[in-house]
C-alpha positions as CSV (number, residue, x, y, z in Angstrom):
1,X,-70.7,-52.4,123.0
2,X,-73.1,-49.2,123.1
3,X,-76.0,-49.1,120.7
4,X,-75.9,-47.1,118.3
5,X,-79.2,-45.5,117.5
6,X,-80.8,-47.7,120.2
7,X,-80.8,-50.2,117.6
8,X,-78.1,-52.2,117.2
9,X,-74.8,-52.5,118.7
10,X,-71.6,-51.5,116.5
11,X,-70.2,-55.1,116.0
12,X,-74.1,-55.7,114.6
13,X,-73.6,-52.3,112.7
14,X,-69.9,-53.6,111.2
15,X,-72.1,-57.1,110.7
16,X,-74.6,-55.1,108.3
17,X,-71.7,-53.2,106.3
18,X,-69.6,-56.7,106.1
19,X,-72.7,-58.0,104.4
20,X,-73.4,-55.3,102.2
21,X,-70.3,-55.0,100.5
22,X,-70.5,-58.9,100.7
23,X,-73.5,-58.6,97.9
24,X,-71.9,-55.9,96.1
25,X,-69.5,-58.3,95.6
26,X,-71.8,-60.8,94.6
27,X,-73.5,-58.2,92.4
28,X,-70.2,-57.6,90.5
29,X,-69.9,-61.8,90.2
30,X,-73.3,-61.8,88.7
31,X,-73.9,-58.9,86.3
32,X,-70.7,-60.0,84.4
33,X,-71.3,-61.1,80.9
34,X,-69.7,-64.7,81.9
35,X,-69.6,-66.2,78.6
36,X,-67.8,-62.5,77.0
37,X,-65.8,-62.4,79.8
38,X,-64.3,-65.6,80.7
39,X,-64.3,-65.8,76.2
40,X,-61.7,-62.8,75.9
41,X,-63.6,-59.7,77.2
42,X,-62.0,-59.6,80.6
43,X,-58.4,-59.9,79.0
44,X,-58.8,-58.0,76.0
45,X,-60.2,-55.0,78.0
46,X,-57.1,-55.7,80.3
47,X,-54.3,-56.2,78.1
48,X,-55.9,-52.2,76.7
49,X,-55.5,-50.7,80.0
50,X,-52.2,-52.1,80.5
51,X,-51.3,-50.8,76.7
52,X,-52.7,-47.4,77.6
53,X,-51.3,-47.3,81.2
54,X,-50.0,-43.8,82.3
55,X,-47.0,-45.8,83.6
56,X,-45.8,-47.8,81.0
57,X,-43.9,-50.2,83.1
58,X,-46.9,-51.0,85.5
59,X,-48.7,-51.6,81.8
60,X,-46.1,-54.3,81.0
61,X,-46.1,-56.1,84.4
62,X,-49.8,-56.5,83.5
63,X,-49.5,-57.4,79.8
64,X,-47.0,-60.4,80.6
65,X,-48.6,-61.4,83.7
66,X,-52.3,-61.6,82.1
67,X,-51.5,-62.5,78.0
68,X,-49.9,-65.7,78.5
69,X,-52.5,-66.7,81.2
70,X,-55.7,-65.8,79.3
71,X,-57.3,-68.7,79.4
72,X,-57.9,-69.1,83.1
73,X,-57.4,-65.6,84.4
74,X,-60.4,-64.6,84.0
75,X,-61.4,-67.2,86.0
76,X,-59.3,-66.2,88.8
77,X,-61.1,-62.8,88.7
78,X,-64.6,-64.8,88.4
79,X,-63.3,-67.2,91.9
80,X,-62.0,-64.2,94.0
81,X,-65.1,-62.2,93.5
82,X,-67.4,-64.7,94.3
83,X,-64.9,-66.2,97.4
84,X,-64.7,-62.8,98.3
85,X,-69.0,-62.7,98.6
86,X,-69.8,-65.4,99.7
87,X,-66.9,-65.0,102.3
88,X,-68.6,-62.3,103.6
89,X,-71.9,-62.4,103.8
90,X,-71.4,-65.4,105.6
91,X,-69.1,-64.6,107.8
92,X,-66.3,-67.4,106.9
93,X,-62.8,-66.8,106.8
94,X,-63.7,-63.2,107.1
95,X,-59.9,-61.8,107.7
96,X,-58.7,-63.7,104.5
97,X,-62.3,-62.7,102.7
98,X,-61.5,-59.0,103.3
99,X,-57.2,-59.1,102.6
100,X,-58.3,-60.6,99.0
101,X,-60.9,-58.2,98.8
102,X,-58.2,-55.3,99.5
103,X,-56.1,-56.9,97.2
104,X,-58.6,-57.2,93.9
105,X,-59.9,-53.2,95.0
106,X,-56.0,-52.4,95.1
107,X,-55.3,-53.8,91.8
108,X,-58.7,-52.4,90.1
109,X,-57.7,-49.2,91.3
110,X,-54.0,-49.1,90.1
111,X,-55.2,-50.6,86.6
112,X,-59.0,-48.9,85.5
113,X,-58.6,-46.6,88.2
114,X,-56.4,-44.1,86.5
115,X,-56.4,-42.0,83.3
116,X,-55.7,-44.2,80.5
117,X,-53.3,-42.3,77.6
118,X,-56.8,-43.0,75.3
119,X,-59.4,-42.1,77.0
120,X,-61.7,-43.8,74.7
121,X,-60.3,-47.5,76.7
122,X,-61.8,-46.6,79.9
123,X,-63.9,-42.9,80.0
124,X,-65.1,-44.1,83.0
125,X,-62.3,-44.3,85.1
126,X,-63.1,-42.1,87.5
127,X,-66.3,-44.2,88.7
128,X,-63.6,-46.9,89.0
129,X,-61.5,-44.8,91.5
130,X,-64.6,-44.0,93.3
131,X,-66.6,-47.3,93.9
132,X,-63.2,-49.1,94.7
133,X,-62.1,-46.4,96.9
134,X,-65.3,-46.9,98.8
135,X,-64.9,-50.4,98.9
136,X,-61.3,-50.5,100.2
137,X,-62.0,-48.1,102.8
138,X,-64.7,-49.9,104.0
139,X,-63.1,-53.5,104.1
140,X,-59.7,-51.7,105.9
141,X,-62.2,-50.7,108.5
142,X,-63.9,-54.2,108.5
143,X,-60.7,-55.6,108.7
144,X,-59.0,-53.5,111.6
145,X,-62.5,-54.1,114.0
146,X,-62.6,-58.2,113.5
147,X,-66.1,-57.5,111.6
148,X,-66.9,-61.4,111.1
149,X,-67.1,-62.2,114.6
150,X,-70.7,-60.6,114.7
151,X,-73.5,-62.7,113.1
152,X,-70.9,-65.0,111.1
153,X,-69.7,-68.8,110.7
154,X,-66.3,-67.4,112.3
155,X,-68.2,-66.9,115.4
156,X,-70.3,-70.3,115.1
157,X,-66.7,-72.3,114.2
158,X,-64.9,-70.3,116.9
159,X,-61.7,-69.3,114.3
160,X,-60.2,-65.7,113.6
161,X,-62.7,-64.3,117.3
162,X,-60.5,-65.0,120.1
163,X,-61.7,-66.8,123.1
């Protein structure tokens, strides 16, 4: 492909942007609380949006998928984010890496991403809409130009990069 810049190529330029969200999804693994989050935090905080959900049905599919599974959900949250990094940055498994990625941005945005009834639950909401927005634009694009065949273990292994 052309350089762009006379720099790098734009599968190396898709390369840099599959690693940088891959840290920023690191970053979100690692500045979480872990012991307040995995200890009720996460759920609590959860189980509020979904009470204060300007769709009160969408608020109930949450409330009984999340209460009875408290325990390890937030675990779940903790695995795909880091998966989802690690995933990434590397290069491995890229195509499922970026469809869970889509999925957690998907879900963030339909559940903090909106205008809680209380506004006191979530007041900022709207940074929610816009980081995750970002995000999922981003890892659409990644996913639609077969970004981890660039500088990735995809490449090296020879999976998801065609002959």
């Amino acid at each position: 492909m052309d350089d762009i810049f006379g720099f790098l190529t734009v599968s190396q330029w898709l390369a840099v942007l599959r690693i940088g969200i891959g840290l920023w999804w690191l970053k979100s693994f690692f500045h979480k609380p872990l012991r307040k989050f995995v200890g009720g935090q996460m759920v609590d905080w959860t189980l509020d949006l979904a009470d204060n959900h300007p769709i009160p049905a969408y608020g109930r599919l949450i409330r009984r998928m999340v209460e009875p599974n408290r325990t390890w959900f937030p675990y779940l949250i903790l695995l795909g984010e880091l998966a989802v990094g690690i995933g990434l940055i590397l290069g491995f498994l890229t195509p499922i890496s970026l469809l869970v990625a889509i999925f957690l941005n998907i879900n963030y945005i339909t559940l903090a991403g909106v205008r809680p009834k209380d506004i006191s639950v979530n007041p900022a909401y709207l940074c929610e809409q816009g980081q995750n927005w970002n995000m999922l634009v981003a890892e659409v694009v990644l996913f639609a130009t077969a970004a981890g065949c660039t500088w990735s273990l995809d490449h090296l292994l020879g999976i998801f990069c065609g002959g």
